[in-house]
Wavefront OBJ file of the C-alpha trace (Angstrom):
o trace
v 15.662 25.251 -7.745
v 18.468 23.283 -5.817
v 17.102 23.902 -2.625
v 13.664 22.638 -3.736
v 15.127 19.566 -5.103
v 17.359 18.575 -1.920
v 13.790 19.058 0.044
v 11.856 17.081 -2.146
v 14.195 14.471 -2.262
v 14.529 14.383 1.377
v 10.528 14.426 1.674
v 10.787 10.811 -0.548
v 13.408 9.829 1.304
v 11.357 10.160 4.624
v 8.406 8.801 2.949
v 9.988 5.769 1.838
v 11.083 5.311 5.524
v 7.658 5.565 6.613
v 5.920 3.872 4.090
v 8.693 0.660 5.182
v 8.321 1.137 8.517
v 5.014 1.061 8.492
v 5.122 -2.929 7.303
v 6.198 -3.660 10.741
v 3.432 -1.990 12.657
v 0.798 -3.721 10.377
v 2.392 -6.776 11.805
v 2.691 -6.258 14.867
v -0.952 -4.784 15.455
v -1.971 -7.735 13.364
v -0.669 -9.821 15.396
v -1.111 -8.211 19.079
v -4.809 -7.248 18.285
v -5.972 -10.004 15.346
v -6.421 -8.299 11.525
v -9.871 -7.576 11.587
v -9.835 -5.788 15.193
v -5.956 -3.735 14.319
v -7.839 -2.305 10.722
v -10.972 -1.751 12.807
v -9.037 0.434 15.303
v -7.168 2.110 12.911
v -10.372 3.368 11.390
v -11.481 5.012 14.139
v -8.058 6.391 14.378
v -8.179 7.838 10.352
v -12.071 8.688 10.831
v -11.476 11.475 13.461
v -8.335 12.644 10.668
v -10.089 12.903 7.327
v -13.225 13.809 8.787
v -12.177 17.807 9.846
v -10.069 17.715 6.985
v -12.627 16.832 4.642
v -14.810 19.694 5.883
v -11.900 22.090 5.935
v -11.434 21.467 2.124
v -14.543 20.974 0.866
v -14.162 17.315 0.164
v -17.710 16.311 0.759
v -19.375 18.557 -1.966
v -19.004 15.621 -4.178
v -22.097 15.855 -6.838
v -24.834 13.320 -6.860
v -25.086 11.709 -9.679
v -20.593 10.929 -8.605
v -21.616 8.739 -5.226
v -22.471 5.582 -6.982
v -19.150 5.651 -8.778
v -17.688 6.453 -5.115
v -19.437 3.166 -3.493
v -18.114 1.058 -5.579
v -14.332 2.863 -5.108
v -15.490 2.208 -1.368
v -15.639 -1.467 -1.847
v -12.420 -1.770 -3.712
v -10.787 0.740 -0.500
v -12.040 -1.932 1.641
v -11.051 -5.066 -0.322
v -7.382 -3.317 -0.400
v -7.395 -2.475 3.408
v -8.871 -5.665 4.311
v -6.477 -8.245 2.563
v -3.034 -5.747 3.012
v -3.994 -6.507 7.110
v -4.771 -10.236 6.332
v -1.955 -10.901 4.692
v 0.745 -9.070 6.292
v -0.349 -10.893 9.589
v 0.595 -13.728 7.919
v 3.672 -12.947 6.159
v 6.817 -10.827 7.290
v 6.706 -7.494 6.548
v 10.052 -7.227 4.029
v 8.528 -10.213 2.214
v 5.068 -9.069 1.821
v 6.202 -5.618 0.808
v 8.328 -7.440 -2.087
v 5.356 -9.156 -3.068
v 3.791 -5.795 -2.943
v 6.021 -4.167 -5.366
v 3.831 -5.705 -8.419
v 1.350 -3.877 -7.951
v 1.924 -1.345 -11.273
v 1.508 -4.518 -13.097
v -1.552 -5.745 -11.746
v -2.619 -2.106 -11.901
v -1.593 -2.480 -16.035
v -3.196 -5.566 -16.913
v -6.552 -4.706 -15.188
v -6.640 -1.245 -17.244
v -5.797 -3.327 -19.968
v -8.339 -5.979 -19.472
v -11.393 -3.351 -18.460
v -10.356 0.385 -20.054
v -8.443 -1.302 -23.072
v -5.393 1.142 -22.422
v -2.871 -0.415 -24.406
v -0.336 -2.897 -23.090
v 3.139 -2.933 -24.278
v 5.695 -5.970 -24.887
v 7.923 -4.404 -21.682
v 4.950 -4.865 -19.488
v 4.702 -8.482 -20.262
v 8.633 -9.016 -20.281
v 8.683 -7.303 -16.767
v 5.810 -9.886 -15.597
v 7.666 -13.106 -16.316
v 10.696 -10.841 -14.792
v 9.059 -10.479 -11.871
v 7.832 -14.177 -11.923
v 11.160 -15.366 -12.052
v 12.271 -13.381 -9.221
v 8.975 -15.235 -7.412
v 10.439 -18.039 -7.918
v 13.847 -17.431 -6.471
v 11.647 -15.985 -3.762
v 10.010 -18.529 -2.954
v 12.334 -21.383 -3.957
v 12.947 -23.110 -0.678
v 9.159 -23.491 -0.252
v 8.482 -24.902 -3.689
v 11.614 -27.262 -3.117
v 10.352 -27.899 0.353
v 13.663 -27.071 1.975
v 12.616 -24.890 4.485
v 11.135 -25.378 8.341
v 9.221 -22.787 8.251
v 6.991 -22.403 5.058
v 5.375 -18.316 3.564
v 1.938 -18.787 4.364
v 0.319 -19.524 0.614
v -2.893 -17.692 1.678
v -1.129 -14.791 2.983
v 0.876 -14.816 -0.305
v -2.562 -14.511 -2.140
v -4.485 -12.116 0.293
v -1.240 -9.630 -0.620
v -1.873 -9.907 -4.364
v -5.800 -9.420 -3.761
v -4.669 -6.178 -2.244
v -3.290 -4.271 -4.831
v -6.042 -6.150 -7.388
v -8.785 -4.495 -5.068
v -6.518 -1.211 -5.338
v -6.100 -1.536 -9.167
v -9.939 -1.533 -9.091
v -10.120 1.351 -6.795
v -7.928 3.510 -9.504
v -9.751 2.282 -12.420
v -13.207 3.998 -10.628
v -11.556 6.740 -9.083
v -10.006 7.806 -12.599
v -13.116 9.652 -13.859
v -13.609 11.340 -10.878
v -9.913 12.851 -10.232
v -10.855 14.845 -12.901
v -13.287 16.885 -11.188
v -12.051 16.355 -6.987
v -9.258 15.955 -5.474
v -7.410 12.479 -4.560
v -7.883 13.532 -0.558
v -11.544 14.158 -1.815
v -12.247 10.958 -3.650
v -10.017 8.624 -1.105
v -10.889 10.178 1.967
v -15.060 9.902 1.194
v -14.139 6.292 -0.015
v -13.019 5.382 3.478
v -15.799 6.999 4.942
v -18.091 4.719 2.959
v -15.818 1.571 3.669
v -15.355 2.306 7.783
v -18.966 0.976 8.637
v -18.219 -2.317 7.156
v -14.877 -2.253 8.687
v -15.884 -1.278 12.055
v -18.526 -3.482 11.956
v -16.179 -6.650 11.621
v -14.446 -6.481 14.443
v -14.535 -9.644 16.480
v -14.512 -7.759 19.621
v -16.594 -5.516 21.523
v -14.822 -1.734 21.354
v -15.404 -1.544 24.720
v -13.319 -4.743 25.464
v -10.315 -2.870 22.716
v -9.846 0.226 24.155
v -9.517 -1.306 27.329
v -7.233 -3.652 26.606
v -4.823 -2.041 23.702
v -1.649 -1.278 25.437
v -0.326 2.274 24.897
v 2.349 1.192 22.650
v -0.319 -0.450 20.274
v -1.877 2.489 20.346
v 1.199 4.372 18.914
v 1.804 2.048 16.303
v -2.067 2.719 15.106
v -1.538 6.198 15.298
v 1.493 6.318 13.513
v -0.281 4.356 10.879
v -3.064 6.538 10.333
v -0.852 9.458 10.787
v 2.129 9.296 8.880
v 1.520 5.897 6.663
v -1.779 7.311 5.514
v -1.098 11.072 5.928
v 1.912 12.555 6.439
v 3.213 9.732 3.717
v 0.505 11.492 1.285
v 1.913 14.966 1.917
v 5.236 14.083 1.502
v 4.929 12.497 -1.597
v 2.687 14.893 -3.232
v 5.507 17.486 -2.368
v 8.304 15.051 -3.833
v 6.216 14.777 -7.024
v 6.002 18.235 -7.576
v 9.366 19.287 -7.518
v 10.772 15.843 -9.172
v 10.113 14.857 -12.696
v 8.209 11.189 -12.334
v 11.011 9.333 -13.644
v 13.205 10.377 -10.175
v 10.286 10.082 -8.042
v 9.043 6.554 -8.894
v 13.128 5.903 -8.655
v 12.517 6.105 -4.617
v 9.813 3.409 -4.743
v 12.573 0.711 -5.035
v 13.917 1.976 -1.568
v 10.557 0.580 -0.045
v 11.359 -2.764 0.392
v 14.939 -1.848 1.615
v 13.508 -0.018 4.071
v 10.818 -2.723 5.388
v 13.433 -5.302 5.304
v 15.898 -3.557 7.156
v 13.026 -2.343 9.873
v 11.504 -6.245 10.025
v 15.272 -7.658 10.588
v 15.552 -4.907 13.508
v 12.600 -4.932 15.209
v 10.640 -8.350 14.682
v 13.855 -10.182 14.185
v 12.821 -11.378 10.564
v 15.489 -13.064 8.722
v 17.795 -11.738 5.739
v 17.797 -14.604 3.823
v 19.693 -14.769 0.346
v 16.573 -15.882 -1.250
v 14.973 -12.760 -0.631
v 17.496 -10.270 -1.428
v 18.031 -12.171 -5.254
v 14.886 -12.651 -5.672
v 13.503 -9.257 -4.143
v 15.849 -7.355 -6.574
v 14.996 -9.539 -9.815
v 11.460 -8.742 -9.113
v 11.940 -4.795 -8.523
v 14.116 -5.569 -12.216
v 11.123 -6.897 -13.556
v 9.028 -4.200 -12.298
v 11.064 -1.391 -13.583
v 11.057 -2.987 -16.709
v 7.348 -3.004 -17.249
v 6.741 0.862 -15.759
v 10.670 2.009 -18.187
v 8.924 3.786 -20.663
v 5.683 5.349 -18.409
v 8.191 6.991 -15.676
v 7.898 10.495 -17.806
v 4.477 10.838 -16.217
v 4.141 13.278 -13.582
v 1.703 10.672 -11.403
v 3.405 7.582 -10.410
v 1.262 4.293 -8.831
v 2.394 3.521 -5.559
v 2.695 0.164 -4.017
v 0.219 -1.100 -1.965
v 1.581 -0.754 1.446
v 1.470 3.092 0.859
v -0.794 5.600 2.426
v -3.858 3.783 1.284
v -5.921 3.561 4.586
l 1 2 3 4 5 6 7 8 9 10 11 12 13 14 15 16 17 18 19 20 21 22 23 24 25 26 27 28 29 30 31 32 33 34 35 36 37 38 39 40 41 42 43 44 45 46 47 48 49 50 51 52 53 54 55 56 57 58 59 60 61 62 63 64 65 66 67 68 69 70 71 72 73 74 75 76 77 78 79 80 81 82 83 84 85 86 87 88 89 90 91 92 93 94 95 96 97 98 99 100 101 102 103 104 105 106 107 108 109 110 111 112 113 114 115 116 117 118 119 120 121 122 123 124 125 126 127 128 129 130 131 132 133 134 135 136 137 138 139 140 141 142 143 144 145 146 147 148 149 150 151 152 153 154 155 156 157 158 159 160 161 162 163 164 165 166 167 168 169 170 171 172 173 174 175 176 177 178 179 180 181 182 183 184 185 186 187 188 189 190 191 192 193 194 195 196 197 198 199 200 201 202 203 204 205 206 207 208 209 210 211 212 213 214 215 216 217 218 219 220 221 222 223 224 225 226 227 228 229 230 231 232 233 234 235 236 237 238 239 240 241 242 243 244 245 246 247 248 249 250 251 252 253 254 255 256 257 258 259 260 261 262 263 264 265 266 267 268 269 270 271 272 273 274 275 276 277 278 279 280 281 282 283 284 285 286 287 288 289 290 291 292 293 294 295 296 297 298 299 300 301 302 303 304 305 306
């Protein structure tokens, strides 16, 4: 039992890495190849992964009177892709993965609001937590004291995401009962990649010609170990772990991004964000304190969601 532990706390502690990490590389492809054309590309990327695994396991046999239910868990896969690439070309990658980090909140109120699940007094003391620590966050833009402004739409595009994700869980949740998650979330993207792959701005010809190798292996590491390898990991993690110690490592996340954004895009440390980073990962461990006995945890956004 030792041994499994050390491994599965080493697979969270690598998944955490990637799932950081991986804030940087939907940056920079952001930025290198525009939003629209970096998700586009990394669809075609995931399609030619889920696809052989899907028929290796089965996932397709999905009954028909299920795929309406699935289209509309398509649309909400989209919505979440769509505005995590939006907004993290417009915000820096430790920021936007703080911003992230509320995402078992927004997940809480909207099962609240549509399944009536109940919602306890700690989830609304860890909201104005975490809106406190928004406000340190954000406090030299409010007070104007900074040269260089967080985009406000980028702000809201990464708080769409995990809305559009919170949606996506609310109409996947009947369905986990019968498939599996790789079922249900790789047949989503399958249904979402036309409409992404249709929206890019540029001809795939012109793309493939002109996305440098290195590009290339950012995309690729996205689809392979953000949405993939990230998945495995963590299911392994969660097995072995009791859910309180697994959703522990979900705090490392923005460590992780930060850290990775100082080194490689040169993004600032600023005092504001570590204060006001950690108040909001307070106020977000408040409202999940008395859930974290359950064996499945909700991830943040900037997971392995593809």
């Amino acid at each position: 039992m030792g041994k499994l532990r050390s491994q599965a706390v080493m697979a969270l502690l690598i998944t955490m890495f990637i799932w950081g990490s991986s804030a940087v590389f939907m940056r920079t492809t952001a930025l290198t190849l525009a939003p629209e054309n970096a998700l586009a590309l990394r669809y075609v990327v995931l399609v030619f992964m889920v696809v052989p695994g899907l028929l290796l396991t089965g996932g397709f046999r999905i009954a028909r009177e299920h795929w309406p239910r699935l289209a509309l868990t398509a649309i909400a896969m989209f919505g979440s892709s769509w505005f995590t690439i939006q907004g993290f070309a417009r915000v820096a990658a430790g920021l936007g993965t703080v911003i992230s980090l509320v995402e078992p909140i927004i997940i809480a109120l909207l099962f609240w609001a549509i399944l009536r699940e109940p919602l306890y007094p700690r989830i609304w003391a860890g909201l104005l937590v975490s809106l406190a620590g928004a406000a340190v966050l954000f406090w030299p833009d409010i007070t104007a004291s900074t040269a260089n402004p967080v985009d406000g739409l980028g702000v809201l595009f990464l708080l769409a995401a995990p809305t559009c994700w919170a949606a996506y869980s609310i109409g996947a949740k009947p369905l986990l009962s019968r498939y599996s998650g790789f079922a249900i979330a790789g047949c989503s993207m399958l249904l979402a990649a036309p409409l992404i792959l249709l929206l890019a701005s540029k001809p795939y010809s012109e793309l493939f010609a002109t996305t440098s190798a290195w590009t290339w292996a950012e995309l690729i590491y996205l689809a392979a170990f953000n949405s993939l390898l990230g998945a495995v990991l963590w299911g392994y993690g969660t097995k072995h772990l009791s859910g309180a110690a697994a959703g522990s490592f979900l705090y490392l996340l923005p460590v992780f991004a930060i850290i990775a954004g100082y080194l490689i895009l040169a993004e600032p440390i600023t005092p504001w964000l570590v204060v006001g980073g950690m108040i909001m990962m307070a106020g977000v461990a408040i409202a999940q304190s008395k859930v974290r006995d359950r064996k499945a945890q909700v991830r943040p956004n900037l997971s392995s969601k593809a």
